[in-house]
N, C-alpha and C positions, 0 to 999 in steps of 0.2 A: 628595522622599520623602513617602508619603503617611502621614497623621496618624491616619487611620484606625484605631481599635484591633480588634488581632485578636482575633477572637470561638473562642474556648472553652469547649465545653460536653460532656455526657456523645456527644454524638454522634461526638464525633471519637475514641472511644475503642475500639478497635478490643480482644475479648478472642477469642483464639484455642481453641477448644474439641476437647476429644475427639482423634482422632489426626491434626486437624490440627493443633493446641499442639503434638503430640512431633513430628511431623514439621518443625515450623519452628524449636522448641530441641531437638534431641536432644539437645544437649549436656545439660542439667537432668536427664535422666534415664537415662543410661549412660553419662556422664562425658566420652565424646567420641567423632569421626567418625572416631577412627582406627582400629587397632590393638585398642586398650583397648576401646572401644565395641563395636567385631563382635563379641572374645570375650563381651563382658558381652552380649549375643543368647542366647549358646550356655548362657553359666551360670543365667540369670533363667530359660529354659525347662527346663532340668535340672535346676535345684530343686524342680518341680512334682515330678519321677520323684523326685528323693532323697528329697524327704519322703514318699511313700505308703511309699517302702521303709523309712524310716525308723521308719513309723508301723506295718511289721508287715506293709502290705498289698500288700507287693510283694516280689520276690526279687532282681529286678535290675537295670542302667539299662544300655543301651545305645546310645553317640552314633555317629555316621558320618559320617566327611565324603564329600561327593559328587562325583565327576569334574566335575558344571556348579557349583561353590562353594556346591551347598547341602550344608544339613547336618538328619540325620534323627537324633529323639532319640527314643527309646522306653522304654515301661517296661511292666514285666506285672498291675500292681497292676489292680483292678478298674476304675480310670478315675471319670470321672462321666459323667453324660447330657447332651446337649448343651444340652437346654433348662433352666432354673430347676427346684430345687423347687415343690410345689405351694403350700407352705407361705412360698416366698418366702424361708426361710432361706439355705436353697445355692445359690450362683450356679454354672448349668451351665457346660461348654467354649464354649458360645457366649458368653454375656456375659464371661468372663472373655478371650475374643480381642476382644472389642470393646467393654470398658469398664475404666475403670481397677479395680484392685481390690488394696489394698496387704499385705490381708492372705490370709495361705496357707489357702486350700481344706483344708478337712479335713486340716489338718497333724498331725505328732506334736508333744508336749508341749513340746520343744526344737526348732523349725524350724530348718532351713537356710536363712540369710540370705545373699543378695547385694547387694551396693550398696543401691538403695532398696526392695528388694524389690517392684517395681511389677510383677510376676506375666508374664503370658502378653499381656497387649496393647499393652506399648510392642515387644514385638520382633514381634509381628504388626505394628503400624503401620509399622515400619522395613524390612519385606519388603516387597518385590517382589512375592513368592506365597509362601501360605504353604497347608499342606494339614494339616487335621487328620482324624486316622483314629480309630475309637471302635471295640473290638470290645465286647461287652456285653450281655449276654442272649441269644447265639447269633446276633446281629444285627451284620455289620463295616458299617457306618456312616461317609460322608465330606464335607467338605465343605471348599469351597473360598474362599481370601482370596485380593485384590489389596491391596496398599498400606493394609491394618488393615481392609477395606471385604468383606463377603460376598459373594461370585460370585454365590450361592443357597443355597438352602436344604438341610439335610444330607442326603442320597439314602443308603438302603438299596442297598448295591451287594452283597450276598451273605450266605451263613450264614458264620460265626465258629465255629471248634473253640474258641478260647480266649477270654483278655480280656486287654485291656491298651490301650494310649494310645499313639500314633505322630504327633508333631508332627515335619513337612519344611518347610524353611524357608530362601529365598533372599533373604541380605540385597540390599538396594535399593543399584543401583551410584549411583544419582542422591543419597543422603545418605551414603554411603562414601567413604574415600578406596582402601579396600582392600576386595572383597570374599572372599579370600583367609585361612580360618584357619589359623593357626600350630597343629601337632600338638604341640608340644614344651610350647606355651605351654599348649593345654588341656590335655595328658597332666598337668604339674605341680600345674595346679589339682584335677583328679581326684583324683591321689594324695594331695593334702592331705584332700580330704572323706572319701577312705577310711581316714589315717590318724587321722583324729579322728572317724570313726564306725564305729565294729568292726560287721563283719556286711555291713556295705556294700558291694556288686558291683559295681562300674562298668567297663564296657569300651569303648574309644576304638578304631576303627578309620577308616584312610583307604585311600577308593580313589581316590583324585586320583593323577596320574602315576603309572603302574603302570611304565613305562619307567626310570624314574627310581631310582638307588640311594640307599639311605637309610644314614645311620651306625648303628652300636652305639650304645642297646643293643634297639634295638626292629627287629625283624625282614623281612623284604622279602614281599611290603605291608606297610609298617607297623602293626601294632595294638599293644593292649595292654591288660591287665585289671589293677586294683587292687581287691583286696581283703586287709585285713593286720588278722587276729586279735589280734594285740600290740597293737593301736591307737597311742598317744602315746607306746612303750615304741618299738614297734620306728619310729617316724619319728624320735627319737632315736639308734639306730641306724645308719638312714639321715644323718642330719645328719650322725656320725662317721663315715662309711664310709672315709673317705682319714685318718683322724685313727689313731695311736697313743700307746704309754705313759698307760694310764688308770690312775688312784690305785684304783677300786674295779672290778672287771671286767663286773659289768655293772648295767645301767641300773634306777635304781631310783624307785619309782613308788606312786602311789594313785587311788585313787576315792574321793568321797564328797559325798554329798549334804545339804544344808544348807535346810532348811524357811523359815529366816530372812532368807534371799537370794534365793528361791524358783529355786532350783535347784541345779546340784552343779559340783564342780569338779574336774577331772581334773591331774595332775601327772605328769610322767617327768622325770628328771634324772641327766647325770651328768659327776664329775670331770675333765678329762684334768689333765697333769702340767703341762703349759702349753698357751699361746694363750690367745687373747683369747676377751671373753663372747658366745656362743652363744644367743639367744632368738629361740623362737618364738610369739610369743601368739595368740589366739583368744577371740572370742564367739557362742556360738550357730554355730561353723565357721567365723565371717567374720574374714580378718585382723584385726587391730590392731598396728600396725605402729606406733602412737606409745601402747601399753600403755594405762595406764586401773588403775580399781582392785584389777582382780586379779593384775595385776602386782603392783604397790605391795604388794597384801598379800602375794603371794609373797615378794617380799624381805626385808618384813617380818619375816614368819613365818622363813622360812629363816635369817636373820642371829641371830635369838634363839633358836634352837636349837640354832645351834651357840655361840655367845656362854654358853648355859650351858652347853653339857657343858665346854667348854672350862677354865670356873671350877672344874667341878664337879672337874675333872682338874688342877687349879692349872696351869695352861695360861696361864691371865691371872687377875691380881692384884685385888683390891679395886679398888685404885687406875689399873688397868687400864682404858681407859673399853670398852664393848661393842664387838663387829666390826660393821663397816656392809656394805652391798649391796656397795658398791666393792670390800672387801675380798674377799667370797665368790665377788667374780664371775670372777676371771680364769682360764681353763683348764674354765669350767665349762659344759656343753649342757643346754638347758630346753626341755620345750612346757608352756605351761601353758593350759589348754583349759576356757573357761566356758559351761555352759550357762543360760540361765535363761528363767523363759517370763515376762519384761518385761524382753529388755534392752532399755540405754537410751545410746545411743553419744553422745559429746562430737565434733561438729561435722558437717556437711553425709556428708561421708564416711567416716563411722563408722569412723575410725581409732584411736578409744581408747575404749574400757568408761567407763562414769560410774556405773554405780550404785553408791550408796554403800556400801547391804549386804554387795557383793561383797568389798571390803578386811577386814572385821575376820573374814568369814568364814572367808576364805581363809586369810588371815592364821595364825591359830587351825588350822586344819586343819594348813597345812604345818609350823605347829610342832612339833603332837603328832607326827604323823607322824615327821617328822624326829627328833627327840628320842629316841623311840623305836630309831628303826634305827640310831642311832649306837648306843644303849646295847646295843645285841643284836650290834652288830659294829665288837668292840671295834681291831683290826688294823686296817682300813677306815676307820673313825672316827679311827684316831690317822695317818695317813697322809692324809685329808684337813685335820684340823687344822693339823700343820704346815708343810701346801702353803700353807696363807690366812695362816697367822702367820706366813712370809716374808715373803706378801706386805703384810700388815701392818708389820711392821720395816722393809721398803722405802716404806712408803708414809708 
């Protein structure tokens, strides 16, 4: 065996740059090469369209899946130019398909967030081809990717009636295990961003297997549009659709924005008679799936509003100690829906809220709130009482 010591220095260091880093970890940036990953293609370029619509400058989004597994997502909002500003502030449709860029292009005040929010050029590097279309000063404009890499340069291909933004895009079977999306799987996530952003249009159609029958409830070819005016009231609704015997009949809710948090917090909730607890959380649209602090102040807030009417009603005694979250929760359906323009999520996958602001705000909010509506309805209020003080005595 030779005694020779092995030599280590900066050269043997190999750093992997630009799209070829995401092409050698995709994992690190859309979670994985399966399933999860394609969709996260489909949602990271659809948040480009949610937020212009979000932000006013658009009316609607619509995705399509393709008979060859692409999928074309479009929106009518005014778009941007391909190139830079002059100013160097706004990064066009071309740097943003060919440079990372973590934050949202002329978003609205509240972005929609996906996973890392790594914009338009890890799902450009993961395609196969990708083609961006630009209508925009009566100018339709195109220009062509391989594997995150420019074919050339954007070619003027005709005059434009309108405007708006058309990204097609063929995930790369060579870092796939599938390149096959699930309708079911994006229709769900759609419906969620519509029901947590009122006004929002999104419509999902497939023309893959035209031969092919599809279940209820989405029609042959399959498509579907979400848009739902009730916002967090009526995805509540949806939650209970197979649910009976509710204590209060229908779903009860608020808005309100909070300066201190720097942003505002949305609620719907409601009783049934039984079953187990029902939550749905969110920040800025993006699951939270292990809660965070606006949960936390939900329950907070929630427990101590009914904890007093409850005393205020000699319901529970001095010597009563207060009702806890466990207590309020059984039989009960929630979304509870954070905006803020710095959230700030607890771990790699932003599956719980950390800002601190957001608990005592919230907290505070659902008190008042609640407190209120029990006092104004007093029947309802004494019918949810006694459901939690069961389960209190049992508990």
């Amino acid at each position: 065996m030779s005694r020779e010591p092995i030599k280590y220095d900066v050269s043997h260091i190999q750093v992997p740059e630009g799209r070829e880093a995401v092409r050698k970890r995709p994992g690190m940036y859309i979670g994985s090469t399966g399933e999860r990953g394609l969709h996260q293609l489909v949602f990271e370029i659809a948040a480009r369209a949610v937020n212009e619509a979000l932000a006013g400058r658009a009316t609607r989004v619509e995705v399509t899946l393709l008979p060859d597994d692409g999928v074309r997502i479009a929106g009518d909002g005014p778009g941007i130019p391909f190139e830079d500003s002059a100013d160097g502030r706004a990064a066009g449709l071309e740097t943003q398909l060919t440079r990372m860029n973590f934050a949202p292009a002329r978003g609205p005040q509240y972005p929609v967030l996906d996973f890392c929010g790594v914009g338009l050029f890890v799902p450009n590097a993961l395609s196969s081809r990708l083609v961006a279309e630009l209508r925009r000063d009566g100018v339709r404009r195109l220009q062509e990717y391989a594997r995150g890499a420019a074919a050339g340069p954007p070619a003027d291909v005709g005059p434009a009636a309108d405007v708006g933004t058309v990204i097609t895009f063929w995930p790369d079977s060579e870092i796939f295990t599938t390149t096959e999306c699930s309708f079911d799987l994006l229709a769900e996530r759609f419906a969620e961003l519509a029901y947590l952003n009122q006004g929002l249009d999104i419509s999902l159609a497939d023309e893959r297997h035209p031969s092919e029958p599809h279940p209820h409830p989405y029609p042959h070819p399959r498509s579907a549009r979400f848009r739902f005016p009730g916002g967090v009231r009526e995805m509540v609704d949806s939650l209970d659709e197979r649910a009976s015997g509710f204590l209060h009949p229908h779903v009860i809710g608020f808005e309100q924005a909070d300066p201190r948090m720097e942003g505002r917090v949305e609620v719907a909730l409601r009783w049934r008679e039984s079953g187990p607890l029902l939550v749905r959380s969110y920040a800025n649209s993006q699951p939270t799936p292990n809660g965070g602090t606006h949960v936390a102040g939900f329950f907070a807030g929630l427990a101590a509003a009914v904890s007093t009417y409850a005393r205020k009603h000699q319901r529970l005694t001095a010597a009563d100690p207060d009702l806890t979250p466990d207590h309020i929760g059984q039989g009960l359906t929630a979304v509870i829906s954070a905006k803020l323009q710095h959230p700030d999520f607890a771990g790699s996958t932003r599956g719980a809220l950390g800002n601190a602001a957001a608990k005592n705000c919230v907290q505070e909010a659902v008190r008042t709130f609640f407190a209120t509506w029990l006092d104004d309805h007093p029947q309802q209020a004494t019918a949810v009482i006694d459901r939690i003080l069961q389960r209190a005595c049992r508990g």
